[in-house]
ROLOBA-244596 format. One record per residue: residue in one letter; z, y, x of N, C-alpha, C in turn. Coordinates in steps of 0.2 Angstrom, whole numbers, padded with zeros to 4 digits, always signed. Atoms other than C-alpha are relative to their C-alpha. Example, Ala and Ser with C-alpha at 12.3 -4.5 7.8 and 13.67 -1.06 7.14 Angstrom:
ROLOBA-244596
a+0000-0006+0004+0039-0022+0062+0000+0006+0004/s-0001-0006-0004+0036-0005+0068+0003+0005-0004/
This chain:
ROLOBA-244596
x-0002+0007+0000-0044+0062+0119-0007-0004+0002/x+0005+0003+0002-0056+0048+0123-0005-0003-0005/x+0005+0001+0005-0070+0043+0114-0001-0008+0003/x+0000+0005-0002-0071+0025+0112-0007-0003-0004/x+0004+0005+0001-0084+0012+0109+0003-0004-0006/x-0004+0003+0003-0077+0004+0093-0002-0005-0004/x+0002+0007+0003-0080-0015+0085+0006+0001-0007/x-0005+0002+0006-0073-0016+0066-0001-0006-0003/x+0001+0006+0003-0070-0033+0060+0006-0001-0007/x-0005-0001+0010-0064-0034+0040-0001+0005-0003/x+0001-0006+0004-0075-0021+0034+0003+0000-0009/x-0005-0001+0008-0065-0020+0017-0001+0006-0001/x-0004-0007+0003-0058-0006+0008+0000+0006+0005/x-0003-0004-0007-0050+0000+0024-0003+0003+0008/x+0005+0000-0007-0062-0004+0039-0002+0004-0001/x+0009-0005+0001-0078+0005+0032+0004+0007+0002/x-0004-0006+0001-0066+0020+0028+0001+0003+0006/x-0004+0002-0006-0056+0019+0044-0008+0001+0006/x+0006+0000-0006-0071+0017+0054-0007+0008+0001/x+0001-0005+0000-0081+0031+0046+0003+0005+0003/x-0003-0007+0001-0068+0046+0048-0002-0001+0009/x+0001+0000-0006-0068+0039+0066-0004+0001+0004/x+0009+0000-0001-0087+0039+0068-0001+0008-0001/x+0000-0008+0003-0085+0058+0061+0005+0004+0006/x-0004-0005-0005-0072+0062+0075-0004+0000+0009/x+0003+0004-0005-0084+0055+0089-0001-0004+0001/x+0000+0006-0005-0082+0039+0094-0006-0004-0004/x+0007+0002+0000-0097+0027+0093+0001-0007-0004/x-0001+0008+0003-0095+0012+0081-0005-0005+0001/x+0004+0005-0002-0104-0002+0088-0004-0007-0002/x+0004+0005+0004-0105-0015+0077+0007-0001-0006/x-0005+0000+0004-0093-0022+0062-0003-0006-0002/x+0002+0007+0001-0092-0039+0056+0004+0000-0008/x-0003+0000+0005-0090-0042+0036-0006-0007-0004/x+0004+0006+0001-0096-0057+0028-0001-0001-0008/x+0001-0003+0008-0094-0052+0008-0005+0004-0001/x+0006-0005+0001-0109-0045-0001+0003+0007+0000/x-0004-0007+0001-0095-0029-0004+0000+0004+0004/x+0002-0002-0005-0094-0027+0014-0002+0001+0002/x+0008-0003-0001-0110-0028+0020-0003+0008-0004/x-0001-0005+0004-0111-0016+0005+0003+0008+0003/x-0003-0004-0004-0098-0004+0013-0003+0001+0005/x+0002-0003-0007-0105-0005+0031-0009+0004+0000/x+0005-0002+0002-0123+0000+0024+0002+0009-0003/x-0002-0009+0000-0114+0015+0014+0002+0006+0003/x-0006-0003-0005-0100+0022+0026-0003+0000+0007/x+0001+0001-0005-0108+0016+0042-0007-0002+0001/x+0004+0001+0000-0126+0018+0042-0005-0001+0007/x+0001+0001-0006-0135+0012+0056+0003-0005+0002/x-0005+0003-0006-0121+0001+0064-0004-0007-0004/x+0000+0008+0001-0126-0018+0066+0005-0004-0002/x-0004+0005+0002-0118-0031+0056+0000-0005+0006/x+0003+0006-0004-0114-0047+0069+0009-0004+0000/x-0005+0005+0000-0102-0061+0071+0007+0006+0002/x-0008+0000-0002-0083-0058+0073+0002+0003+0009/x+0002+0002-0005-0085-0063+0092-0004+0005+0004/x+0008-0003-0002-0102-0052+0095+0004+0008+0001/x+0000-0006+0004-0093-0037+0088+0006+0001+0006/x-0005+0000-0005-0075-0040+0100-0003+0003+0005/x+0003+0001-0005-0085-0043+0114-0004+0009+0004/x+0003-0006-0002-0096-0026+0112+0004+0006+0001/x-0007-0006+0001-0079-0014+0108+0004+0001+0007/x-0009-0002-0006-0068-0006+0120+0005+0002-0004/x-0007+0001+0003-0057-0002+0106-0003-0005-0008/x+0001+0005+0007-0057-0016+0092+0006+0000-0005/x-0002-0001+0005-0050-0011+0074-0001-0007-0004/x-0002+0006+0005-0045-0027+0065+0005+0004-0007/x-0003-0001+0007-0044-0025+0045-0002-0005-0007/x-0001+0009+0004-0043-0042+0039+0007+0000-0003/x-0005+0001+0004-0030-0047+0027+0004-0003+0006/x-0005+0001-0006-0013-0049+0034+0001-0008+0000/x-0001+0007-0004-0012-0068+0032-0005-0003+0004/x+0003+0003-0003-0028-0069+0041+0001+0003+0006/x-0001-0004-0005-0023-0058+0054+0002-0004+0007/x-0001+0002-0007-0016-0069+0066-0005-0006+0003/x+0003+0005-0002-0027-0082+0065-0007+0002+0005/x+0006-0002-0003-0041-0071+0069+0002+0004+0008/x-0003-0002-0007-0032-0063+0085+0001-0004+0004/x+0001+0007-0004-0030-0081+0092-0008-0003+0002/x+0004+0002-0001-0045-0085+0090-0006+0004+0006/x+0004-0004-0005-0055-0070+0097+0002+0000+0008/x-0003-0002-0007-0042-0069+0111-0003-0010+0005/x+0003+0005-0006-0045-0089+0116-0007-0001+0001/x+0006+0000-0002-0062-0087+0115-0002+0004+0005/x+0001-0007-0003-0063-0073+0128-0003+0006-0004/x+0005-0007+0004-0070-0060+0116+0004+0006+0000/x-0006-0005-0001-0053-0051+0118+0000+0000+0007/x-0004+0000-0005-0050-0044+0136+0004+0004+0004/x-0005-0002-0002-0040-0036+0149-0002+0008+0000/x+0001-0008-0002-0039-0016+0147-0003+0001-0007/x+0004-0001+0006-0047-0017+0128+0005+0003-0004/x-0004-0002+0005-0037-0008+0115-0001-0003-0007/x-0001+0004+0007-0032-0020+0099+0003+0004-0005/x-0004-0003+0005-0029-0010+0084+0004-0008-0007/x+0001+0006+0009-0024-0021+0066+0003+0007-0004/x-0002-0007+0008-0020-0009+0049+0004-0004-0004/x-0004+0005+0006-0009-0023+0042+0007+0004+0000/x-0007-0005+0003+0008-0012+0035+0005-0007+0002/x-0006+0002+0002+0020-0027+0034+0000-0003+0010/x-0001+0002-0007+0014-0033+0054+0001+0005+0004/x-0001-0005-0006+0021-0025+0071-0005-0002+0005/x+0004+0001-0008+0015-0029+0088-0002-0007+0001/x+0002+0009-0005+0019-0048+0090-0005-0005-0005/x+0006+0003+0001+0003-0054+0079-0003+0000+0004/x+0004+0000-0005-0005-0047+0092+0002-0002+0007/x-0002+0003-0007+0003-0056+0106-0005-0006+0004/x+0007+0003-0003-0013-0067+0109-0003+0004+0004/x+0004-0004-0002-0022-0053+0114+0005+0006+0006/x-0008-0002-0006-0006-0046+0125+0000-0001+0004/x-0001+0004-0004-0006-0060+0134-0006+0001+0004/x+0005-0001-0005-0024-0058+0140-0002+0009+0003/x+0000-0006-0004-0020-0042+0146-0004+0008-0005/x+0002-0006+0005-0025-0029+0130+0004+0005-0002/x-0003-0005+0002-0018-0014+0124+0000-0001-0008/x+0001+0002+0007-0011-0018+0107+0004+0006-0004/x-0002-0007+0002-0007-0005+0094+0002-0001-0009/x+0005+0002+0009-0004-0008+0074+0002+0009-0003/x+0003-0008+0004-0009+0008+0062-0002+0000-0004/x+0001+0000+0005-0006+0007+0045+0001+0006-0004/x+0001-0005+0001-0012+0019+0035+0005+0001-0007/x-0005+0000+0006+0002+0023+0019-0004+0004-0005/x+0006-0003+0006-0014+0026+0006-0001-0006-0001/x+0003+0006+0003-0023+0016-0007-0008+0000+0002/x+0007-0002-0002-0041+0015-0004-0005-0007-0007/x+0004+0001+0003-0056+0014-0014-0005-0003+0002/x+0006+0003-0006-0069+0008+0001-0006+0004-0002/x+0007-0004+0000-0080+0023-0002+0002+0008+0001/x+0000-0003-0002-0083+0040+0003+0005+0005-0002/x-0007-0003+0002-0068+0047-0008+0003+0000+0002/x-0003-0001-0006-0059+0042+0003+0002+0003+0006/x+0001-0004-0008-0063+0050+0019+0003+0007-0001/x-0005-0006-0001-0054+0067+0012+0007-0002+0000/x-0008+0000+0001-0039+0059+0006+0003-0002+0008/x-0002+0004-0004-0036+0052+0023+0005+0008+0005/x-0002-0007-0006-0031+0071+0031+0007+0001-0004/x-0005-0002+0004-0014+0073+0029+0005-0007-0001/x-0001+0009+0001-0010+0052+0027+0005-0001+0006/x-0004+0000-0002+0005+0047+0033-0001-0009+0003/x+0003+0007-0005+0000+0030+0048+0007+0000+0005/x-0007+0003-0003+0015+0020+0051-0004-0007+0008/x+0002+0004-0005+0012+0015+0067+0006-0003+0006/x-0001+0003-0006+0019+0004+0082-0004-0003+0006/x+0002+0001-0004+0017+0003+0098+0002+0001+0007/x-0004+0000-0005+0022+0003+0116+0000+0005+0004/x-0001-0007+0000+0028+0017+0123-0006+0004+0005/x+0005+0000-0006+0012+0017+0138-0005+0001-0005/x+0006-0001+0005+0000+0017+0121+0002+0007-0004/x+0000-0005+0004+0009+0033+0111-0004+0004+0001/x+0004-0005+0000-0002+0045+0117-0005-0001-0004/x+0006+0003+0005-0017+0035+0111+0000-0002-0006/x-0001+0003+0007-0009+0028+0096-0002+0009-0004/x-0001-0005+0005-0005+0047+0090-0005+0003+0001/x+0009-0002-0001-0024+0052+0096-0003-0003-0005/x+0005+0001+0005-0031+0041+0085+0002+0002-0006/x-0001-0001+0008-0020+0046+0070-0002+0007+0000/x+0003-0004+0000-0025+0061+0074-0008+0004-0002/x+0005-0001+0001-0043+0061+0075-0004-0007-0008/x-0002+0001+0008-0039+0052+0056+0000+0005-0003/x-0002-0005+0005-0033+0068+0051+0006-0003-0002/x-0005+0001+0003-0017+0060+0049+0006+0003+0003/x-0009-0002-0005+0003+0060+0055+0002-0006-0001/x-0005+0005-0002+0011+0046+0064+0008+0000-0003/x-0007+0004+0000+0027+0036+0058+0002-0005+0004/x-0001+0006-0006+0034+0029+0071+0006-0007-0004/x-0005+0006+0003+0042+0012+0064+0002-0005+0005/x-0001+0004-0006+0050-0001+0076-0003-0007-0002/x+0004+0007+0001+0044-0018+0077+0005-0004-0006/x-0004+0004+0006+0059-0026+0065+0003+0005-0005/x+0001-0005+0008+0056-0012+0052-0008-0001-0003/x+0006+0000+0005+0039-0016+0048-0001-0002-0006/x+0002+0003+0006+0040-0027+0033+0004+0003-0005/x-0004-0004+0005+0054-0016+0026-0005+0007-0001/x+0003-0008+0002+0043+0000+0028-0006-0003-0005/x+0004+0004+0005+0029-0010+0020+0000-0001-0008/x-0005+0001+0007+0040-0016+0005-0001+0006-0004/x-0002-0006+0003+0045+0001+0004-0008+0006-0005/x+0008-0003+0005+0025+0008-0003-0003-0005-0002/x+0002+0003+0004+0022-0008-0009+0003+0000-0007/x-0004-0003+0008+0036-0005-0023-0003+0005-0003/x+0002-0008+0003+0030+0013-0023-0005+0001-0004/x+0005-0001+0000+0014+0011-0025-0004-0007-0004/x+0001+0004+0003+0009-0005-0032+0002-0002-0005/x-0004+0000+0005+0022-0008-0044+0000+0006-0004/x+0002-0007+0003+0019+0010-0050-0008+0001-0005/x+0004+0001+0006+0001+0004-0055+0001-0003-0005/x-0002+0005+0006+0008-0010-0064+0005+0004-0006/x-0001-0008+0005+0018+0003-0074-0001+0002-0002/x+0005-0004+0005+0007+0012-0078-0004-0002-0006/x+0005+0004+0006-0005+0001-0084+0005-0003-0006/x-0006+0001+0007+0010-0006-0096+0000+0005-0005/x-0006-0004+0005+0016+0008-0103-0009+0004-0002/x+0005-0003+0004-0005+0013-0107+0000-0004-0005/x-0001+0004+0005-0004-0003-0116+0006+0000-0005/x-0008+0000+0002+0014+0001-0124-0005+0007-0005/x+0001-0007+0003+0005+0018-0130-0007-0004-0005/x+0005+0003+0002-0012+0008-0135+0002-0002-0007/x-0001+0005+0007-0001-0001-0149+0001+0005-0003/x-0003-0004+0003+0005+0013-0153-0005+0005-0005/x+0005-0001+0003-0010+0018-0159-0005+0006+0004/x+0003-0006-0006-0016+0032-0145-0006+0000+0002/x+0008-0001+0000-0035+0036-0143+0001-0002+0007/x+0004-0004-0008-0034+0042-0124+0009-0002+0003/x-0007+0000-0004-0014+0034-0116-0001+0004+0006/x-0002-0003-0007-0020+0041-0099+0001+0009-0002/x-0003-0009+0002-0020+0058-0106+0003+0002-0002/x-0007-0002+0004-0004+0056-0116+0004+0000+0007/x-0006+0002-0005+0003+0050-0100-0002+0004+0008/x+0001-0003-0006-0005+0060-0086+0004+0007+0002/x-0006-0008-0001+0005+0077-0088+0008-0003+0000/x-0005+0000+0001+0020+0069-0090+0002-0007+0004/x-0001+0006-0007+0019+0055-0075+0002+0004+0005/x+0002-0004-0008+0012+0069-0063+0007+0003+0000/x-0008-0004-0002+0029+0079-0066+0005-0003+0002/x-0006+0004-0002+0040+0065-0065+0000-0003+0006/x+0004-0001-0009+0030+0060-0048+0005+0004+0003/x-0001-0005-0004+0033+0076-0042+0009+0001+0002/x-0008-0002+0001+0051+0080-0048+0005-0007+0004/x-0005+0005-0006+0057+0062-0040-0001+0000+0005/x+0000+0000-0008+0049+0065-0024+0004+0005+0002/x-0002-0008+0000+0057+0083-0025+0008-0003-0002/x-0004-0001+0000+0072+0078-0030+0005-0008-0002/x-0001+0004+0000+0077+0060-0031+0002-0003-0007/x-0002+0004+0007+0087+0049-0045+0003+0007-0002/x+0000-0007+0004+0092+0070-0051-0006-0001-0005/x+0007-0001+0002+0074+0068-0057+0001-0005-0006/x+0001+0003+0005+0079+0056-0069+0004+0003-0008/x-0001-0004+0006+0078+0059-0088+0001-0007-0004/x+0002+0007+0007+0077+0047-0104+0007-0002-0005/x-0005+0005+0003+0088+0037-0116+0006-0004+0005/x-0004+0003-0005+0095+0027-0101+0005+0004+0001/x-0005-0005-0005+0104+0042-0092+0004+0002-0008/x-0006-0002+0004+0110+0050-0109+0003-0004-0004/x-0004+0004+0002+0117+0036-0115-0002-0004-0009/x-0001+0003+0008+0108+0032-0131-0002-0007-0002/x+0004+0007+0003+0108+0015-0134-0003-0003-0006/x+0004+0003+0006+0102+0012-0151-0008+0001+0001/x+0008-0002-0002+0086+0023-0145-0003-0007+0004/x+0001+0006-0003+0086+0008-0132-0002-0008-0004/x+0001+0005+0002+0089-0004-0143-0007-0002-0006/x+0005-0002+0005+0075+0001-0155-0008-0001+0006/x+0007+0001-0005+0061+0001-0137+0001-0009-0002/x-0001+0006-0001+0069-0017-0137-0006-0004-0006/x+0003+0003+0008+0062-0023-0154-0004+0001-0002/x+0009+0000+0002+0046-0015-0155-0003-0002+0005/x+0004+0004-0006+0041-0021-0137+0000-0006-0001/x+0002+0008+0002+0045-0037-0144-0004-0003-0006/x+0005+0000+0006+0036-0035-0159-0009+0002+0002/x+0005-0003-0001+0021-0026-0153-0004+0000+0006/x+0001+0002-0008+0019-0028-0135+0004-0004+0006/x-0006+0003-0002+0029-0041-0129-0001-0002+0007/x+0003+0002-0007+0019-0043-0110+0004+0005+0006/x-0003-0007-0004+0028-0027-0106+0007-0002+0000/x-0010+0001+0001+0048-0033-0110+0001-0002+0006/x-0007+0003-0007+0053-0041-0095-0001+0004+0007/x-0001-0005-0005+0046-0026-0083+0005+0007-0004/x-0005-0003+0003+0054-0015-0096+0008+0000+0001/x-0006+0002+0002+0071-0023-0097+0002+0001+0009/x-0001+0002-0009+0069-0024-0076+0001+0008+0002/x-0001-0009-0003+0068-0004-0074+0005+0003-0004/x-0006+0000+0001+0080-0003-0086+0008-0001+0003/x-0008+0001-0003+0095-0011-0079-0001+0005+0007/x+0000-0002-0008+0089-0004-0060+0002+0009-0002/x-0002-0006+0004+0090+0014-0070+0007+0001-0005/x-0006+0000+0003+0106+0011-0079+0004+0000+0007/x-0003-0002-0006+0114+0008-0061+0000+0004+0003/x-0001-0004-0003+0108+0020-0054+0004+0008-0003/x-0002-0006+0001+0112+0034-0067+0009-0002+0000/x-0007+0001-0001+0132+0025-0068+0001+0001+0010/x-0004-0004-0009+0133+0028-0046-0003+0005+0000/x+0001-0006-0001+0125+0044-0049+0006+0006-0004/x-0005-0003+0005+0139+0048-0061-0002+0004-0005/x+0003-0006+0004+0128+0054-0074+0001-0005-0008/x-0003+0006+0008+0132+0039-0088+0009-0002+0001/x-0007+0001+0000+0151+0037-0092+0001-0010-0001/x-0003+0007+0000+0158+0018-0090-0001-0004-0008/x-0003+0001+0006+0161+0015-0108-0007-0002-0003/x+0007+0000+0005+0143+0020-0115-0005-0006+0004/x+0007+0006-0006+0133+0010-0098+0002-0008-0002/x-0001+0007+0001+0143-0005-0104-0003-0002-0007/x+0005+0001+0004+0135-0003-0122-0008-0003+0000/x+0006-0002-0002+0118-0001-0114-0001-0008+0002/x+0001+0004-0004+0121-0015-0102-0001-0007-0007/x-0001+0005+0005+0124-0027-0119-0005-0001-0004/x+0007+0001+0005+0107-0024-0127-0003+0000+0004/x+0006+0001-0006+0098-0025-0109+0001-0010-0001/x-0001+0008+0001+0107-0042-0109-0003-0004-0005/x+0004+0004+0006+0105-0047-0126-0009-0002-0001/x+0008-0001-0001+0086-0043-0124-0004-0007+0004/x+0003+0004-0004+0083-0053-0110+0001-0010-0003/x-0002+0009+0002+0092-0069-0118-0006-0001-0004/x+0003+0002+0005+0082-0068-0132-0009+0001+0001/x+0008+0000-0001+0065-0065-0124-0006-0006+0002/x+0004+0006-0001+0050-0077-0124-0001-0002+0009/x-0001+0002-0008+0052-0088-0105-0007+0002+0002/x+0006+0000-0003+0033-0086-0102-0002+0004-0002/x+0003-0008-0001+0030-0067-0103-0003+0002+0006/x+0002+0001-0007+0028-0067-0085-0005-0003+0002/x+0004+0005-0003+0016-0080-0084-0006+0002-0002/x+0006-0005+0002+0002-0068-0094-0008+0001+0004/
């Protein structure tokens, strides 16, 4: 594959990261543009040597320029590079934004660029941790059908594997590992704090053997994988989380009650709860929610 010249502007988490493995495959990082002491931070650790320099300076020097700026800043800064000339014709425009496709990049389209997006479906820590996790990393990418070869080169010399997503599935694929994955942390961290009251030295150690399996077991084998008081039907057990989470931890209730119903549904269309008992269940989910304080949420 070629070997590019490459400009990273929004060294965050993702750039540095992103810009390293690629620096590690050959290609030559030119400069990066990062304006938080973090950043800077990052491009001194991950990318030693490479000049820090304007937005602009950094465009101008790239043949392929890696944009990994936050996704509401995304388009502002594609407009601007492109009407400044700093974008031109024959340049490859990457961006990493998961919920954007192509048409953010329509500035830089217009002036005759090769636009590509290439989001990686990992968390990142913005250090060198990362650069193993990335092999194997599943990069939902888009792109027009004149760039796949390049597109799937770069996720390549990633260490990753291309998902091809269409332009009007990006925000759904996105969604889709931001529930998975973000909302996963927020669960978690709840349910150390649900164990915290409980009185538990070390929650992530109570709850690390018995996450990883049910991870594993749901990837492996979907809503089969589910287990608990919900599925067998005991709603008094239910009823009794109700009343101590309200008692003890009450920050937790209204994710509680929320994974509950979405788990009551699924186990009654799975036909694993009978009609009679789900409607028990459904009456103490209810009742819960009526009686719960309205600013839980607002935490």
């Amino acid at each position: 594959m070629t070997k590019y010249s490459i400009g990273v502007i929004g060294a965050g988490r993702v750039g540095a990261v992103l810009a390293a493995a690629l620096r590690s495959a050959g290609h030559e990082i030119v400069a990066a543009a990062g304006e938080s002491d973090a950043s800077r931070r990052r491009i001194g650790e991950l990318l030693p040597g490479v000049e820090v320099a304007k937005p602009t300076d950094v465009a101008r020097r790239s043949d392929l320029l890696l944009l990994t700026v936050p996704d509401d800043m995304l388009s502002n800064v594609v407009t601007m590079l492109s009407a400044s000339g700093a974008i031109r014709e024959g340049q490859v425009v990457v961006h990493t934004s998961g919920r954007h496709g192509l048409a953010v990049l329509d500035p830089a389209h217009e002036v005759g660029a090769r636009t590509i997006a290439m989001h990686p479906a990992m968390t990142f820590t913005g250090t060198e941790v990362d650069l193993p996790r990335l092999e194997g990393c599943v990069f939902g990418v888009t792109a027009d059908a004149a760039d796949r070869e390049l597109t799937e080169g770069l996720v390549a010399d990633l260490g990753g594997r291309p998902m091809w997503v269409p332009e009007d599935r990006r925000t759904l694929y996105h969604a889709g590992l931001a529930h998975g994955a973000n909302h996963l942390v927020t669960l978690v961290a709840e349910a150390m704090e649900i164990l915290s009251a409980a009185g538990a030295d070390d929650p992530a150690a109570t709850l690390r053997p018995l996450l990883t399996a049910a991870l594993d077991n749901a990837l492996d084998q979907g809503d089969a994988a589910l287990t608990g008081p919900i599925v067998r039907g005991d709603v008094e057990t239910v009823r009794a989380h109700v009343a101590d989470l309200t008692a003890n931890a009450p920050q937790t209730l209204p994710s509680y009650l929320a994974m509950a119903h979405a788990t009551l549904d699924r186990a009654v269309t799975d036909g694993r709860l009978l009609p009679i008992r789900a409607a028990k269940m459904l009456r103490v989910l209810d009742a819960a929610e009526v009686d719960a304080p309205v600013d839980h949420h607002t935490r």
